[in-house]
NUVOKOL-609272 format. One record per residue (C-alpha): residue in one letter; x, y, z. Coordinates in steps of 0.1 Angstrom, whole numbers, plus 5000, padded with zeros to 4 digits. Example, Ala and Ser with C-alpha at 12.3 -4.5 7.8 and 13.67 -1.06 7.14 Angstrom:
2
A512349555078
S513749895071
! end
This chain:
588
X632806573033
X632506893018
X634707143010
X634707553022
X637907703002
X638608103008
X638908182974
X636908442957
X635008202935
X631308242943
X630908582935
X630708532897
X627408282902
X626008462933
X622308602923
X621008952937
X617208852940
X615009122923
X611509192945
X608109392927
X609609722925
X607209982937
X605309712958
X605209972988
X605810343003
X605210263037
X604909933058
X601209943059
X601509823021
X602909513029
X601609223050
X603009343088
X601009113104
X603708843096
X606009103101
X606909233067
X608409613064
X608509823032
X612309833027
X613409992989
X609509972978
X609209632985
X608309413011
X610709243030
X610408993059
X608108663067
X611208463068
X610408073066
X610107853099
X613607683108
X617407653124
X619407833104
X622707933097
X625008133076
X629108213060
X630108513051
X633508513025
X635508803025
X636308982995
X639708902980
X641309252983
X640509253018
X643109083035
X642509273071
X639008993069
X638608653067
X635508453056
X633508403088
X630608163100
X627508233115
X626707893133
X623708023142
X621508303126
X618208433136
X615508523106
X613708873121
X610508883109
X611009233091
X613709093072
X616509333082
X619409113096
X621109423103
X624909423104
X627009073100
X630409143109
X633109013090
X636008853112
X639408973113
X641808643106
X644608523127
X648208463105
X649708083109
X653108103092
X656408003095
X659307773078
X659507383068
X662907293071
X664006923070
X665506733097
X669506743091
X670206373106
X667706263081
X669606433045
X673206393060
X675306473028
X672506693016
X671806923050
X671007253046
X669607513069
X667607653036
X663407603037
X662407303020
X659507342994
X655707183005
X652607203008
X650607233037
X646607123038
X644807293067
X641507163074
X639007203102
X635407073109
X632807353102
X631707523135
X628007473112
X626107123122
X626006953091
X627907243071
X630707243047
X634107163065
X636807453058
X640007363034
X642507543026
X646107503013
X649207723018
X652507642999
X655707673017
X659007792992
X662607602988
X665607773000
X664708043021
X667108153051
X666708103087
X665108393098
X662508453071
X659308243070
X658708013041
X655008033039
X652108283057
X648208203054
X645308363071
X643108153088
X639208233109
X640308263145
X639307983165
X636408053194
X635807863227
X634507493216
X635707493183
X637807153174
X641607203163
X643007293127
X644306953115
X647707053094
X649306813068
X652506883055
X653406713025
X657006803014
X657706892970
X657806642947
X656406212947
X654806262919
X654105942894
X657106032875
X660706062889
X661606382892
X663706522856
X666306712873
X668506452882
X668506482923
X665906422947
X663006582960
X662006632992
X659606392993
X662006162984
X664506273017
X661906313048
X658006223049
X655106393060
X654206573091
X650606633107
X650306913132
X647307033155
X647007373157
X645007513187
X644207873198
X647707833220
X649907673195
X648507893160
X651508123163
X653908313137
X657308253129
X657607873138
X659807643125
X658107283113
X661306953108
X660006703086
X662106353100
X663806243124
X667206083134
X664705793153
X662005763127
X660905423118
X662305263080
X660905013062
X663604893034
X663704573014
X664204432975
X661404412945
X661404072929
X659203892903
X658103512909
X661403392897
X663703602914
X664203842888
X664804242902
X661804472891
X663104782882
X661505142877
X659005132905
X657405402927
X657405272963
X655105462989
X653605373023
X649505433030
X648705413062
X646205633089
X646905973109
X643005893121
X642105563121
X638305703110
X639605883078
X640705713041
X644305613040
X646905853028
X650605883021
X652405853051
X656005773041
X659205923019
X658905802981
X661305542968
X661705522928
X663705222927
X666305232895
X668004882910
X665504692926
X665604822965
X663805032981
X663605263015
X661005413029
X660905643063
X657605673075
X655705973092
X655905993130
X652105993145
X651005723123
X647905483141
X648205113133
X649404903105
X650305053067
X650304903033
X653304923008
X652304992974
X654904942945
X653605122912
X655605082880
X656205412871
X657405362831
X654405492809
X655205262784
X655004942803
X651704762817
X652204642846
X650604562880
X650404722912
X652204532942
X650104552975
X651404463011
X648904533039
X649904513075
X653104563080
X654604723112
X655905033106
X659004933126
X659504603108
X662704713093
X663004483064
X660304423046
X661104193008
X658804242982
X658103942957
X655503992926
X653303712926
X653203442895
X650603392867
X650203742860
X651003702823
X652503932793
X651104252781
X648104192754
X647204502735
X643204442733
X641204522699
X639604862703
X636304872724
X633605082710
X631205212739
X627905332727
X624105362735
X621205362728
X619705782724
X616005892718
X615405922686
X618805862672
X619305492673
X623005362687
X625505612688
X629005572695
X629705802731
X632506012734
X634006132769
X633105842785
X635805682812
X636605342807
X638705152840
X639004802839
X640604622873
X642204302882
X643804172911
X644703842925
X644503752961
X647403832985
X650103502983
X650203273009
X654003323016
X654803693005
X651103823011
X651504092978
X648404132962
X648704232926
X646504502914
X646504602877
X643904872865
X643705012834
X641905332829
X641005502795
X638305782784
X636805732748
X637005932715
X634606112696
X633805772679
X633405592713
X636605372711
X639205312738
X642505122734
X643004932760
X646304712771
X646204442801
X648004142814
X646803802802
X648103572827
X645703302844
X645903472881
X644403812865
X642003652837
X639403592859
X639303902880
X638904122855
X636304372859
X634904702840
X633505022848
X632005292827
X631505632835
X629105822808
X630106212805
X628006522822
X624506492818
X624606212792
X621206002788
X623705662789
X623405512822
X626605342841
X628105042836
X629504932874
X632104642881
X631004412852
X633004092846
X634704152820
X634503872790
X637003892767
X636803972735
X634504272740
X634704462706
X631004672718
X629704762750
X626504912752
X625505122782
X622005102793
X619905392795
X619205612823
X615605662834
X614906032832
X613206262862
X610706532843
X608606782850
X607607152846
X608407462868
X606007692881
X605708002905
X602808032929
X600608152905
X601407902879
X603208032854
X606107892840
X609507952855
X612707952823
X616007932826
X616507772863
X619207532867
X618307182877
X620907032896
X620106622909
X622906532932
X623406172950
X621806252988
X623606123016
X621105833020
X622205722990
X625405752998
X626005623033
X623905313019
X627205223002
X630405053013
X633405333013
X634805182974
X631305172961
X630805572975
X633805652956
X632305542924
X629305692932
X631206032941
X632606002907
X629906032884
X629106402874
X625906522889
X623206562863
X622106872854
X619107042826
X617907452822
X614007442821
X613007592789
X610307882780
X607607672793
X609207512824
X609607222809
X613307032824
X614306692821
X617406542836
X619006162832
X619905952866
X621105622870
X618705472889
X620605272914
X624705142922
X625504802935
X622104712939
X621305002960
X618505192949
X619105532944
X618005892965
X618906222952
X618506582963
X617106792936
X618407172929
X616607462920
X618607762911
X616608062898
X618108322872
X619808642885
X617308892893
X614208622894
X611708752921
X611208362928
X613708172952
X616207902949
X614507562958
X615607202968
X613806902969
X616106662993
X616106282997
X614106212963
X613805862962
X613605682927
X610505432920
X611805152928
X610104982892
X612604802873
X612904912837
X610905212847
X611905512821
X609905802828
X609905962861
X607306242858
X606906482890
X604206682870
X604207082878
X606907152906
X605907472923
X608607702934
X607207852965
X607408212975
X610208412985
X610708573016
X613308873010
X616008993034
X618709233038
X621509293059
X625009543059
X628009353058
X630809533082
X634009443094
X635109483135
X634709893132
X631409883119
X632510023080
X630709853052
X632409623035
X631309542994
X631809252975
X631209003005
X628908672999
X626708623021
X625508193020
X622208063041
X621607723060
X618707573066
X619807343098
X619006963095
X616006913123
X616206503116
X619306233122
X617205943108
X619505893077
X622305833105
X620205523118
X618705403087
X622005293067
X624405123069
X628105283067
X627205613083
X630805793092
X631305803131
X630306163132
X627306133118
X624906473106
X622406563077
X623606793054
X623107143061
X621607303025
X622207603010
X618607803006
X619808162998
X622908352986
X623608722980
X626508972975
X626809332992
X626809612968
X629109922970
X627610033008
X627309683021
X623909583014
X623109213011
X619809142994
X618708742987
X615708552988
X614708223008
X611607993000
X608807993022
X607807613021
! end
């Protein structure tokens, strides 16, 4: 659901928390009856209650570690998590040739180009699964590996590395040098790599002499040959993950196509036909549930679907405090259309048209105006980052539309304060869909929701923040978790409140939490090392808090199959030139 990456890209927003210099000269000074110790004269220690966790990243020049997790990390009382080692990485390399029986005329023993996307389930419950993507080069020699990537070595228990290889090229466009891609000669490959079969030096065919073909002819209504189409299979590797690629691409230049499809491939997949000329609006073809090894498959584009209509510009705008109606720029305009699948062929034609405004709010917008689209035709506005303009979410669309107003998003207030109550400036406040809100939502409608930006405010001198939401999505009333992420060097911790749940008061504009009081922080320090023991700088150092409730998994209603709370980021920190980590977590 989430997504670890290796790459060095924390470091420039990690914080290095700043306690009361001077608080203390010996341990007496601080509180040591909850177990606090003078440590750099202040007081470190009283962790919070709670399961926690932790990932370590490894600095980019340091290619001898690899970014490591902690799947379970106890808070000592005095603070001092004394050394956290760095692992040592494992090296998964090798070529990706493709299969000679499958290119015939075109065989070579020379590495094909691809990439390959490694994934694994975090060994964290609830935490951020690890991603990563290594890219294989065209036209290397037998004998010398193509690509080489470091991965975390795998420990008793852990589930496999899942490894997709998707071979150069299939992009929308046909590709401008005249030949063929790979993608266009042999499909994609999944691979699991376990701790037996991660090895060096392997050699990875894409196709095969027996692999399954789908071929057959593209046709409009009348018999016509539809030309300049991008033909692709979809289909499942897991039956509990979204669909993906899972044959060659065909651009068809004469009307045919041919399509081998992926060995390992679970069930029925869908042909999807995609005119791939820019200048030309037209829809999406759609067969579901074909055998893989049906051989001959005849693909005819349903009737009614019309002739291109340029519309008159739409103008999107709102309604802003204080300013009256103003156009709004940025904003992402799709429009969709499909008819139902024929009763003889069973294509489904799909048309969607997706646009994003200009600074005056307009969008040009071009769609088919035949009777079997007409009807389905529906819209869907996404406002930019942080806008007060609420979303507009599969809206019929009536023709003509000339303006479309977005409604306004209620807005979540309040004012930030430490312990002692004074004001707390410049913290980022982040509100992000929860889970709850998510999982409430069929798995098209969580893609929408997925795609609106997070909202996000800075509280001001006084503490003061505000930050616009859209209130619910497909009649499903929104939850958010709530961010608070405290300056560099602010002796107050990072805070989250999770599972907000909006008033459920229609028209409702004003959601006012009043003061929000950061609580205090509990400071801790560690040494980051790697397997010798020497210190190792520049490593980020990111803390869990553990999920101690599954309720959200039983209380909706398209929870995935494997099914855990989030776990959240409380506290982050960077070692310094001799390995120190300092960073702060809240005590609640």
């Amino acid at each position: 659901m989430k997504a670890l990456v290796l790459l060095p890209l924390l470091a420039a927003c990690l914080e290095v928390p700043s306690p009361k210099s001077n608080e203390c000269s010996v341990d007496s000074d601080c509180n040591t009856a909850a177990g606090e110790q003078c440590f750099e004269g202040s007081c470190y220690g009283d962790p919070p209650l709670g399961t926690y966790a932790a990932v370590l990243s490894a600095p980019v020049t340091e290619e001898n570690l690899i970014t490591t997790e902690l799947p379970m990390l106890t808070l000592p009382r005095d603070g001092n998590l004394h050394e956290l080692v760095l692992e040592a990485p494992i090296i998964f390399s090798g070529r990706i040739e493709a299969n000679c029986a499958v290119v015939q005329m075109n065989c070579s023993t020379m590495s094909i180009g691809a990439q390959l996307r490694i994934t694994r389930p975090s060994r964290i419950p609830g935490g951020p699964a690890l991603r990563l993507v290594a890219l294989a080069k065209s036209g290397v020699p037998r004998g010398t590996d193509s690509f080489s990537i470091h991965l975390p070595p795998m420990h008793p228990g852990d589930l496999p590395y899942t490894v997709t290889i998707d071979p150069d090229g299939g992009g929308e466009l046909p590709p401008s040098h005249g030949g063929k891609d790979p993608a266009q000669l042999v499909p994609p490959k999944r691979i699991q790599l376990t701790s037996e079969t991660v090895t060096e030096h392997q050699t990875y065919t894409l196709g095969s002499a027996n692999i399954a073909t789908i071929s057959g002819v593209l046709k409009d209504g009348l018999g016509a040959t539809l030309t300049k189409y991008r033909v692709v299979a979809l289909g499942h590797w897991d039956p509990t993950q979204a669909p993906s690629e899972v044959s060659t691409v065909h651009y068809s230049t004469d009307g045919t196509y041919s399509l081998a499809i992926s060995e390992g491939v679970v069930g029925t997949v869908e042909l999807v036909a995609r005119p791939y000329d820019p200048n030309v609006v037209a829809a999406e073809l759609h067969v579901g549930a074909v055998d893989p090894y049906t051989q001959v498959k005849n693909i005819y584009q349903p009737t009614g679907l019309g002739s291109r209509v340029d519309l008159p510009p739409i103008t999107i705008e709102a309604l802003t405090g204080g300013d009256g109606v103003k156009p709004v720029r940025g904003a992402r305009v799709v429009i969709t259309g499909s008819t139902e699948a024929g009763f003889t062929s069973g294509v489904r034609a799909v048309l969607v048209a997706e646009f994003t405004t200009s600074e005056d709010g307009i969008a040009h917008v071009s769609l088919l105006d035949g009777d079997a689209l007409l009807p389905s035709y529906r819209i869907r506005v996404i406002p930019p980052a942080s806008s007060d303009a609420g979303i507009i979410f599969d809206e019929l669309l009536l023709l003509p539309i000339g303006k479309l107003r977005l409604p306004q998003r209620p807005s979540i207030s309040g004012t930030l304060v430490d312990t002692a109550g004074a004001p707390l400036a410049d913290v980022s406040v982040t509100a992000r869909r929860s889970l709850r809100f998510l999982w409430s939502l069929d798995a098209a409608n969580q893609s929408f929701l997925d795609e609106i930006p997070a909202a996000t405010a800075i509280s001001k001198a006084n503490g003061d923040f505000v930050i616009w939401i859209d209130p619910s999505v497909a009649a499903t009333w929104g939850h958010y978790d709530l961010f608070f992420e405290t300056p560099d060097n602010s002796p107050s911790p990072n805070w989250l409140i999770p599972d907000f749940e909006i008033p459920r008061i229609p028209g409702q504009m004003t959601i006012d939490l009043g003061d929000v009081t950061i609580p205090d922080a509990s400071f801790l320090h560690g040494t980051v090392v790697d397997g010798s023991g020497d210190s190792v700088e520049g490593s980020a150092l990111r803390i869990f808090r553990l999920s101690d409730n599954d309720s959200v998994c039983r209380e909706v209603t398209n929870a995935p199959a494997e099914c855990s709370d989030d776990a959240k980021v409380m506290g982050h920190g960077e070692s310094d030139d001799v390995g120190i980590v300092r960073l702060t977590l809240p005590r609640p």
